[in-house]
N, C-alpha and C positions, 0 to 999 in steps of 0.2 A: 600445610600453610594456614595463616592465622589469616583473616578478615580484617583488615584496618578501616575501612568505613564500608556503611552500607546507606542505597538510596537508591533510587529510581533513573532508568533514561529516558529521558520526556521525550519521544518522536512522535510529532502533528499531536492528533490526540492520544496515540499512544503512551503507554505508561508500563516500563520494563523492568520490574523490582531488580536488583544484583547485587552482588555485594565486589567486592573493591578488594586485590593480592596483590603484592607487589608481584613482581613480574623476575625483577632481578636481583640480587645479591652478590655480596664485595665478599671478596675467596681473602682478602687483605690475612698476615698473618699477626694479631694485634698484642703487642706487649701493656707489660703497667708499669709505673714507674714505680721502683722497689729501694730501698737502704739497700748497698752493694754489699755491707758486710753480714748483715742477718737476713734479708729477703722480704722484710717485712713493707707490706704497701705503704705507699707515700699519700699522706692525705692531706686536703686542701679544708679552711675554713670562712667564710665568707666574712672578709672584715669591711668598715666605714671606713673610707681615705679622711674621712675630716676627726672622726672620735678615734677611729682604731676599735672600736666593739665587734665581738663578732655578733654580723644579723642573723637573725631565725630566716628562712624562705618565704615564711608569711608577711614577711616586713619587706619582701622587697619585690620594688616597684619597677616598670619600664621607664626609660628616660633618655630625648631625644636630645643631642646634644648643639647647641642652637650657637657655639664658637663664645670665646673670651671669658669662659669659665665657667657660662648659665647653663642649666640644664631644668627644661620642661617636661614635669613630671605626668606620666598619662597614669589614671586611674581603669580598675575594672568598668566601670561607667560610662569610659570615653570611649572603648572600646564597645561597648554594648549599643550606643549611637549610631554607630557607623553601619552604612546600606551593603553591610556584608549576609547573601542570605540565608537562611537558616533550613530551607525545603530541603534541603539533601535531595536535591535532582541535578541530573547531568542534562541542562538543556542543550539541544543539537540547533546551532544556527544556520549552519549550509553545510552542503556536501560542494566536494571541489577535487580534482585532479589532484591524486598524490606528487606527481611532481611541480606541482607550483609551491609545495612548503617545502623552505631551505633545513636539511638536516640539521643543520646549526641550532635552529631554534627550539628541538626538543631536549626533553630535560631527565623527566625518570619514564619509565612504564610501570602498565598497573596489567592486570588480569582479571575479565569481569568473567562473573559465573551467575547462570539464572537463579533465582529466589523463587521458591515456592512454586506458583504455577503460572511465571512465567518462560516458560523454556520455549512454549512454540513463539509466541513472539520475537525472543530475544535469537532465534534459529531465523526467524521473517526478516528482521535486520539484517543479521551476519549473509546471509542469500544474497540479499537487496545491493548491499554493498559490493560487494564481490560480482554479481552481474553488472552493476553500474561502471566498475572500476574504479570509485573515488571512496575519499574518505569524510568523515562527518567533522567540522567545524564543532566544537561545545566549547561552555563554560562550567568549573565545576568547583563549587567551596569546599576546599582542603587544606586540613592544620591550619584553620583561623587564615587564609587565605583565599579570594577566587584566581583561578586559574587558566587560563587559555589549555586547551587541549586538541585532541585527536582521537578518532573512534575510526580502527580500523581493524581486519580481519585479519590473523595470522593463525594456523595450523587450528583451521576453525576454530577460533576463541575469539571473542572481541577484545581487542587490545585498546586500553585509553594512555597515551602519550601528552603527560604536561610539558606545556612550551614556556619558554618567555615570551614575555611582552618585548613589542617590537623595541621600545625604548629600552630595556637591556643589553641588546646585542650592539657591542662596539666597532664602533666604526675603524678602518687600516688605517692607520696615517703613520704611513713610514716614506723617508725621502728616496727610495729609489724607484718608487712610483712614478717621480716626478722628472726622471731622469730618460734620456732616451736612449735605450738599451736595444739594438737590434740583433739578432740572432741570424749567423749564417744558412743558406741552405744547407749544406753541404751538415752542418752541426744540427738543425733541424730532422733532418734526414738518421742522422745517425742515431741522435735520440729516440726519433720516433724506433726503429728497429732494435735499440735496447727494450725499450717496451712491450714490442712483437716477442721479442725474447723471452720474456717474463711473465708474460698475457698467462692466465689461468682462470681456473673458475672458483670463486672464494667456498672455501668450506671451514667454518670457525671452530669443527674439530680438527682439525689439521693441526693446530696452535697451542702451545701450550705457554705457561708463563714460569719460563725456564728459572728465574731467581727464586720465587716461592718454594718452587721443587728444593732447589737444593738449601734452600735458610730451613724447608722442615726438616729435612735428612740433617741439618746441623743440631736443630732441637733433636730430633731421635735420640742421634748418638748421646746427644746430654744425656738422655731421660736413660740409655739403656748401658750408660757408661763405655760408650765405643768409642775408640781414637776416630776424632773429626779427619776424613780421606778428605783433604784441597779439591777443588773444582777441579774440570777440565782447565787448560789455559786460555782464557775467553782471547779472540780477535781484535786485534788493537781499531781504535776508528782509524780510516786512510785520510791522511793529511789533505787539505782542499789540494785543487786539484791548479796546476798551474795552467797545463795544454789542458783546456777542453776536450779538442777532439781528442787527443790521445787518450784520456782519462775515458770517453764515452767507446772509444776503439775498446781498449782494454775492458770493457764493463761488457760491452755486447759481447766478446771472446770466452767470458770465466760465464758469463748465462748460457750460449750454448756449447761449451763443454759440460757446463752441469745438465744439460740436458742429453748430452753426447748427439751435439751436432759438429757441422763442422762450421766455424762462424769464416774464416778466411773469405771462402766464394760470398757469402752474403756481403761483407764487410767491401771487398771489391765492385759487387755490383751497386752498391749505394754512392761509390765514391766515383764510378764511372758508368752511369748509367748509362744505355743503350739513346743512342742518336735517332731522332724523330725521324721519319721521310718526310722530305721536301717534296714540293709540288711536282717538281721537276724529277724528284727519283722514282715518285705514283708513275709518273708518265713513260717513265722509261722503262720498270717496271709493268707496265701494261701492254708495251709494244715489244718484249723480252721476247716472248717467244718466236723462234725464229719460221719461218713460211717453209713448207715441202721444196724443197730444188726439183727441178725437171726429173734429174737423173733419179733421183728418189724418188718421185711418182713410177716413171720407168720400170725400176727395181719393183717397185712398191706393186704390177701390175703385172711384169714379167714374172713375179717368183710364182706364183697361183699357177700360172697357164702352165710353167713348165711342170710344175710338179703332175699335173695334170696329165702331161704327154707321157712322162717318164710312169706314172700308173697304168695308162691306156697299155705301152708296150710290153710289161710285164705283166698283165694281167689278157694279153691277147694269146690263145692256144699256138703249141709249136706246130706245123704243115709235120706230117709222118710220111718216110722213105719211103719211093713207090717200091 
């Protein structure tokens, strides 16, 4: 891996040199745009919409577009103004409970690695953190940007996570929010145990990304001149669903067959759940068992003694004939 920036993490007075990896990369499988009849690349020229010239790169400028045809043009200059800063440090402004930040609002990850001779430090943090359980709050100037972030520990490395800014994240405004939509128990119920159905425990090698797979086997064949073999025949989407519950019956049914249960008894016990006791069936229920009768005492008193008698005489010596 290549280093894309390097600089410091400012914690209190500490100072934790590193340098900045990305963390992630696009498996994407990326074409160019080619002449279909010779294959040759398609290339692009930088033209003026007012002259038609084509510009050089050093002649062209940023330009924000301000409506009705104007356009204000920023120079190197304007941007050298600006309280963007230049210290190459990741300052840390609070630590905070990982789950009070919404997924939503991170953006890439990075990979930081100690510098020089900061490693026992930068091992002091990753500890620090991980015993505390939260993550570090920073700001950090990247690609001519600052950035809101995240410094947090994963497979011992410190992991930095750029966010948006709160005012990027959009807000839902769709009308059936506003609608009032109530949900059956009974369809509650059943959902919930489609879910019970399906509960696992995520592992991201499990997955693969079955399209890539087979568009490279379509490139191979090209390259090694093999007849292109057609896909599987992929699963059509199922049409929305008109019966809810049916549709949520039939879904809880094909999850545990695929797990080779049987869904039937679960599907009945969701639809007719067992009846609560009443105050009234505790009570009767408590008074249930029935009292010994006389005669069963009796019994219960006679069987001992006699067995008792019936050993005495069989166990008494026979009188021998005078």
């Amino acid at each position: 891996m290549r280093a894309i920036w390097k600089g410091a993490v400012s914690f209190g007075l500490v100072s934790i040199a590193v340098k900045l990896f990305s963390a992630t990369e696009e498996k994407d499988i990326r074409f160019h745009q080619v002449h279909r009849t010779d294959g040759g690349r398609i290339k692009y020229q930088r033209t003026c919409s007012i002259d038609g010239e084509v510009v050089s790169y050093d002649d062209i400028a940023k330009g924000y577009d301000i409506g009705g045809g104007e356009m204000v043009i920023l120079t190197d200059e304007d941007f050298a103004e600006l309280p963007l800063t230049t210290s190459r440090a990741i300052d840390v402004l609070q630590f905070v409970p990982a789950d009070q930040i919404d997924p939503l609002l991170f953006a890439k990850a990075y990979y930081l690695e100690p510098e020089g001779q900061a490693a026992k430090p930068y091992v002091l943090l990753r500890d620090a953190l991980s015993e505390a359980d939260r993550v570090a709050i920073v700001k950090i100037a990247l690609r001519q940007r600052e950035q809101l972030a995240t410094l947090r520990v994963h497979d011992d490395v410190l992991v930095l996570n750029t966010m948006l800014w709160p005012d990027e994240v959009r807000t839902p405004d769709f009308g059936f929010l506003d609608d009032d939509i109530e949900t059956r128990p009974a369809e509650l119920a059943m959902a919930a145990s489609l879910i019970d159905s399906m509960a696992g425990s995520f592992k991201p090698e499990e997955f693969t990304d079955n399209y890539r797979a087979a568009l490279q086997e379509v490139i191979d064949a090209k390259v090694e001149g093999r007849e292109v073999v057609a896909p599987e025949e992929v699963e059509e989407a199922p049409a929305a669903a008109v019966d809810l519950m049916a549709a949520l019956k039939a879904s809880v049914e094909r999850a545990k067959k695929a797990r080779g249960e049987n869904p039937e008894e679960r599907a009945r016990a969701i639809e007719a759940p067992p009846a609560r006791k009443t105050a009234a069936t505790k009570t009767a229920a408590k008074k249930a068992p029935a009292k010994k009768t006389t005669a069963t005492k009796s019994t219960a008193k006679a069987g001992p003694a006699k067995a008792t008698k019936t050993a005495a005489k069989k166990t008494t010596p026979a009188k021998k004939s005078a």
